[in-house]
C-alpha positions in Angstrom: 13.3 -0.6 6.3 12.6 1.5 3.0 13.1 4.7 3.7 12.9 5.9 -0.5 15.9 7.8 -0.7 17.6 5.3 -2.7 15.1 4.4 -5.3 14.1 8.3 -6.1 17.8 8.7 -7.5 17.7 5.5 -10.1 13.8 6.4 -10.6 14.5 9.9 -12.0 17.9 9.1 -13.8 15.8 6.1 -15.4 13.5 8.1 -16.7 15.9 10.6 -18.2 16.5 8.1 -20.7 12.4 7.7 -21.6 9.3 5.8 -20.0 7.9 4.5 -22.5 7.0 0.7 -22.3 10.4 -1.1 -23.1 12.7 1.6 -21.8 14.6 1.3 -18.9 12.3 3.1 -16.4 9.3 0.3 -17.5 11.7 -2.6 -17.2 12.4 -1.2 -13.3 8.4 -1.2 -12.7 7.6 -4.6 -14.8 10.2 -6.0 -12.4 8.5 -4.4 -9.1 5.2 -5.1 -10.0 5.6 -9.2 -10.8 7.4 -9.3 -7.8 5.8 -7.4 -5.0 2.3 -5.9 -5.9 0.1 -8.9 -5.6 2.5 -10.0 -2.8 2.0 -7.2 -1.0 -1.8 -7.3 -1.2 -1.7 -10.9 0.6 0.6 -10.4 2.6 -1.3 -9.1 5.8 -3.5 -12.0 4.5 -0.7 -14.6 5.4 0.0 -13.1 8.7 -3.7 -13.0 9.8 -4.6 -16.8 8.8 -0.8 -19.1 8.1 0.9 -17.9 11.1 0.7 -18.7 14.8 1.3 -15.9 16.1 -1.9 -14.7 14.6 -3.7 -17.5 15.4 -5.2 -16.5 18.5 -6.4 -13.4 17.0 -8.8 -15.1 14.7 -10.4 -16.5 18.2 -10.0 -13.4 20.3 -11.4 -11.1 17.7 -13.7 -13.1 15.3 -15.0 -9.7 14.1 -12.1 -7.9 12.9 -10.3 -11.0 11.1 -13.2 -13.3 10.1 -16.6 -11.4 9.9 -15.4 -8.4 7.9 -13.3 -9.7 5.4 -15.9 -12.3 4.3 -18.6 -9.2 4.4 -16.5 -6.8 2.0 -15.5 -10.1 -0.5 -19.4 -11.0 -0.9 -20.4 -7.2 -1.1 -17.8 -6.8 -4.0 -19.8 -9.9 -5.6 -22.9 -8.8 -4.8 -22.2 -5.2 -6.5 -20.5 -6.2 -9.5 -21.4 -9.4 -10.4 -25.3 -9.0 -11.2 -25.7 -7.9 -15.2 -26.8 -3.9 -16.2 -30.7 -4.8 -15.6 -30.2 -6.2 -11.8 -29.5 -3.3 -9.9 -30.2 0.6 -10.5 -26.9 1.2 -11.5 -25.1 -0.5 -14.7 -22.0 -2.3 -14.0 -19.9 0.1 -15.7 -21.0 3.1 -13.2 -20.6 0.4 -10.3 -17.3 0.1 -11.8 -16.3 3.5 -11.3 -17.9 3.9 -7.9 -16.1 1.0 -7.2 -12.5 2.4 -8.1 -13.6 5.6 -6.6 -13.8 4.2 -3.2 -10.4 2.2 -3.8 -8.8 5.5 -4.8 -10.1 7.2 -1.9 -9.3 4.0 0.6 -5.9 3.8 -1.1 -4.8 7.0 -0.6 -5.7 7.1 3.1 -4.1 3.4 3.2 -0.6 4.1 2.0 -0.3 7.2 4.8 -1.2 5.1 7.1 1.6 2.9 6.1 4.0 6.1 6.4 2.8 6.6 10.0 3.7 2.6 10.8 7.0 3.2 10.1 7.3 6.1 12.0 5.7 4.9 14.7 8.1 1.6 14.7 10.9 4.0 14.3 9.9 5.4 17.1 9.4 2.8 19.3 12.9 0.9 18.5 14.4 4.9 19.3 12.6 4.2 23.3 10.0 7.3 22.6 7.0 4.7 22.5 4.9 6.6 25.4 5.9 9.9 23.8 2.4 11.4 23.0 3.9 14.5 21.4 6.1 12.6 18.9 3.2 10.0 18.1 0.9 13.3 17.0 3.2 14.6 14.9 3.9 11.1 12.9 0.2 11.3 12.3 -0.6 14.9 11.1 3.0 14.4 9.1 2.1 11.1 7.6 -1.5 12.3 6.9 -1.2 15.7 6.0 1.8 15.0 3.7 1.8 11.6 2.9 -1.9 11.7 2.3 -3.7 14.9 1.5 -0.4 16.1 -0.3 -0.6 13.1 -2.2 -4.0 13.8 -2.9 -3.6 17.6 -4.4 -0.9 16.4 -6.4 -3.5 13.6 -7.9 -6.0 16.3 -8.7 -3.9 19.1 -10.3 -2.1 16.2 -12.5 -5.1 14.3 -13.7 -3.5 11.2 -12.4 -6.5 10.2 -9.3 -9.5 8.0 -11.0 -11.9 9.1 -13.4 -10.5 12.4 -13.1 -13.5 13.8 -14.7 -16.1 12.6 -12.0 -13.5 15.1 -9.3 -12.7 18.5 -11.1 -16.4 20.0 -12.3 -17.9 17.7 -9.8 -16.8 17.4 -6.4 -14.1 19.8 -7.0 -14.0 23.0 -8.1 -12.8 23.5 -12.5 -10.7 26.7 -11.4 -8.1 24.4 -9.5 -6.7 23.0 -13.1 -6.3 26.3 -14.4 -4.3 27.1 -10.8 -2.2 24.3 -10.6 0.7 26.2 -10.8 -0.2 28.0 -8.0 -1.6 25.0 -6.4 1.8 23.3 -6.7 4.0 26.2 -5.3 1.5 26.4 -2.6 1.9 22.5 -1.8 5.9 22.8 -2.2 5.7 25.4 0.8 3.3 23.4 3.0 5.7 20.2 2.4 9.0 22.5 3.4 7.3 23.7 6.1 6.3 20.5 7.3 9.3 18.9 6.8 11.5 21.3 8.5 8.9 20.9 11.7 9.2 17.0 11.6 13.4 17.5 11.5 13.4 20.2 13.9 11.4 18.2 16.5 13.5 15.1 15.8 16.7 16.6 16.2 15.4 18.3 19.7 14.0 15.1 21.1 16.0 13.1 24.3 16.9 10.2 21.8 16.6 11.3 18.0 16.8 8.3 15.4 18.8 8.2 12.2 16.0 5.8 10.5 13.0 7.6 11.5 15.1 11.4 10.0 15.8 9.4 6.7 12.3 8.0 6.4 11.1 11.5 6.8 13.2 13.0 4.3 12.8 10.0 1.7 8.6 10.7 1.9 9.0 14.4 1.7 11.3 13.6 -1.7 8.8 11.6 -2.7 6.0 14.3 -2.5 8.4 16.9 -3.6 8.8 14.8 -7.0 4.4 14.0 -6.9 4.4 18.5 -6.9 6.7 18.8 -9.6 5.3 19.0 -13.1 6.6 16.3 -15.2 6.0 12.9 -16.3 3.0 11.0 -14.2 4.8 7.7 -14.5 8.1 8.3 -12.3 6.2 9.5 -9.4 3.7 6.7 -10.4 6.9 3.7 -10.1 8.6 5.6 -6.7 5.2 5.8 -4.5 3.9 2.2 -5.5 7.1 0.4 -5.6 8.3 1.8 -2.0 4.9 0.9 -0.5 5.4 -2.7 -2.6 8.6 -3.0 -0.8 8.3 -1.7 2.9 4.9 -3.7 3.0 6.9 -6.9 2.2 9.2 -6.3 4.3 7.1 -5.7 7.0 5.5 -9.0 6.6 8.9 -10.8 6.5 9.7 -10.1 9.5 6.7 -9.9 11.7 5.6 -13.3 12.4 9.0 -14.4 12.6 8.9 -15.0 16.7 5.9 -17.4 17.1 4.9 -19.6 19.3 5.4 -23.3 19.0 3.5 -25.0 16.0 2.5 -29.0 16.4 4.9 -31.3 15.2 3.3 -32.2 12.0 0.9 -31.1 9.4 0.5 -28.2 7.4 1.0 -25.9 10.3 4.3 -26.9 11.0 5.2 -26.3 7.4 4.4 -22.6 8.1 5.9 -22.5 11.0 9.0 -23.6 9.6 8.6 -20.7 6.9 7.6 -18.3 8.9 10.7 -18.6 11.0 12.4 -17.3 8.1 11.9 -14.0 6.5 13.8 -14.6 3.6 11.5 -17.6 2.8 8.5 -15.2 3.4 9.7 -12.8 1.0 10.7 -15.4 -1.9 6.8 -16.8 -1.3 5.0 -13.4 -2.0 7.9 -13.0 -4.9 6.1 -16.3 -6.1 2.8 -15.5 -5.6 2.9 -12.9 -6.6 4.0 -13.3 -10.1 2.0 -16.3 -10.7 -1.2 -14.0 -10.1 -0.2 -10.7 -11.7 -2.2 -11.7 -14.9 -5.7 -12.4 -12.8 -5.3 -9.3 -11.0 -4.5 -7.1 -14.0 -7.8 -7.7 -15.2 -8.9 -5.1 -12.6 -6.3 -3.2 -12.0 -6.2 -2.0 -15.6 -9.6 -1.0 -16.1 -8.4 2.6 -17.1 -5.9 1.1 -20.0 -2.1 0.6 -19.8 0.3 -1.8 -20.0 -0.3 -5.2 -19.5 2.5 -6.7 -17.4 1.4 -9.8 -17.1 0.9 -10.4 -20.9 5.3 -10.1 -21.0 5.4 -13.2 -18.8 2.0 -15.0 -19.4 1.2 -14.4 -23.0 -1.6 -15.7 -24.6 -2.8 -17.1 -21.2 -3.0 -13.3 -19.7 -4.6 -12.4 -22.7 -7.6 -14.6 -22.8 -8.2 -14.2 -19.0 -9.2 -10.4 -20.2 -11.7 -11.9 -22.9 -13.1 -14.6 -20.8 -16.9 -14.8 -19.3 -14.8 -14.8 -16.0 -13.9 -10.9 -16.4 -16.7 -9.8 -14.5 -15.7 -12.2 -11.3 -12.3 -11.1 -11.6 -13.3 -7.8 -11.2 -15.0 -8.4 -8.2 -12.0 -10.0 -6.5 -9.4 -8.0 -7.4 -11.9 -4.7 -5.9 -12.4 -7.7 -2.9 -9.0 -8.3 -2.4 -8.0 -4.7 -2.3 -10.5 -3.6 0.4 -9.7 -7.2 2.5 -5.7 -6.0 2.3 -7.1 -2.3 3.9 -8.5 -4.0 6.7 -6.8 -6.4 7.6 -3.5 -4.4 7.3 -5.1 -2.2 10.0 -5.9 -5.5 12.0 -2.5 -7.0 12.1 -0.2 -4.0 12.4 -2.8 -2.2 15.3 -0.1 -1.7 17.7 -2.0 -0.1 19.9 -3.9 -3.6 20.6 -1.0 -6.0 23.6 -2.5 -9.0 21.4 -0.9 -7.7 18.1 2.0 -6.6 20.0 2.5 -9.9 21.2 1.9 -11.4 17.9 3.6 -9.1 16.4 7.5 -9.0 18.2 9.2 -10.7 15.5 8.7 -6.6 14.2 8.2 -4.3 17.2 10.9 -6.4 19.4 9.6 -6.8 23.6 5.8 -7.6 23.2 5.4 -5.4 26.1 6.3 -2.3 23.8 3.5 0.1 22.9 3.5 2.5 19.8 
């Protein structure tokens, strides 16, 4: 597993040498983002509906992995596709309500990530009934993980449409306070982090993995508090999510029942065996749909990764009469990969357990 602590050091000494587009630093995050962001995205996708591990689920709970995904993708349709005149709102303030919410889901979705890993930590360390330790994985992974994250966002400018938060939701006094903000935040993360140590180090059966994840995400934050540059914090929390969230994906499915004996579905069963096949197919698909996705993901300006690999072809997808539809399912696809990220890693469910051993180990194991 990812724990961070290796890519912070190459991160920062990359960016000592400049991030702007061409340097080193943006030839790391071209990299990362053609290989793992879009993969990422699907890949609690290809768990839920090309595995057969997961199969059962989509009969079992018809809500959860069928119902709400096709709800949020024509919502997304519904709301952004219609022209200025359709709705009360214009599709440019849809727009930003729209990224609003993924900011806000997105946020909450990458601590929740954090407190997967500690939780899977934790159950590989035996401590899986261990009520005390599963608490503190959640108020560390959502207080620091999350709401850190968050007060970082807000004192750097960096969360979406900055402008509708500070004066609006938020108070204008808290950019002229960052400063204070930011020594106040570096106390809170110590604090916590000594805690989370403390308590590891005193349990019955403290875990190496689950002590290095916790120092790589308090690094992490520590470097989101620290006034500098937006874009190194910006390539170490998104590419370490990228990553881990591959990885997870690699290797869950991996123990499956058995598949027929022809067919599509024993093709996937035959890659799903393999985690190292997994993780070359979301390198794939990934790169082959970074320029459809970019179309919404860089609705606040930036580089265009896509256009380095793509050209003229990524170019005229953001000048097409398609923009508007692309829009829709790259906001779509976001929101599908929060939920169903939450459906097929819900340890707490023996179905997903079972489905899920290839990751957690004994199916019997609960987190």
């Amino acid at each position: 597993m990812l724990n961070g602590l290796w890519l912070a050091p190459l991160v920062l000494w990359l960016a000592n040498r400049g991030d702007a587009p061409n340097s080193p630093l943006d030839m790391l995050y071209f990299a990362i983002t053609a290989l793992f962001w879009i993969g990422h995205r699907l890949s609690s996708t290809w768990l839920a509906y090309a595995t057969e591990a997961y199969r059962p689920l989509l009969r079992a709970q018809p809500v959860r992995f069928v119902v709400l995904p096709l709800l949020i993708t024509v919502a997304c349709f519904a709301v952004f596709l219609p022209p200025d005149t359709a709705l009360p709102f214009t599709r440019a303030q849809r727009l930003v309500l729209l990224a609003i919410l993924d900011y806000a889901f997105g946020v909450y979705h990458f601590a929740g990530q954090h407190f997967g890993a500690l939780s899977l930590y934790r159950l590989r360390a035996g401590r899986a009934a261990s009520a005390s330790t599963r608490s503190m994985d959640r108020l560390f992974a959502l207080g620091v993980g999350g709401a850190l994250i968050f007060v970082a966002d807000i004192v750097s400018g960096s969360v979406a449409y900055q402008d509708r938060w500070i004066g609006g939701w938020f108070p204008d006094w808290m950019v002229a306070a960052q400063e204070e903000i930011r020594w106040g935040g570096m106390a809170l993360l110590f604090a916590a982090t000594a805690a989370m140590l403390g308590f590891e180090l005193r349990s019955a059966r403290p875990s190496l993995p689950r002590i290095l994840y916790v120092a790589g995400l308090s690094l992490l934050v520590a470097i989101a508090l620290t006034p500098r540059s937006l874009f190194p914090f910006l390539v170490l929390w998104t590419s370490q999510h990228w990553i881990l969230a591959t990885g997870f994906a690699s290797r869950t499915a991996r123990v499956q029942p058995q598949a027929p004996q022809s067919g599509v579905r024993r093709l996937l069963h035959v890659l799903n065996a393999r985690p190292w096949a997994i993780v070359i197919l979301l390198m794939a698909v990934s790169v082959l749909l970074l320029p459809v996705f970019e179309v919404e993901a860089n609705r606040q300006g930036g580089t265009y990764y896509g256009d380095r690999i793509f050209g003229f072809l990524a170019q005229s997808l953001r000048s097409s009469t398609w923009v508007p539809a692309l829009i829709a399912l790259g906001f779509a696809s976001g929101f599908v990969h929060y939920l169903l990220d939450r459906c097929v890693y819900r340890m707490s469910n023996p179905q997903i357990r079972a489905a899920a051993r290839g990751l957690v180990g004994s199916p019997s194991a609960s987190s």
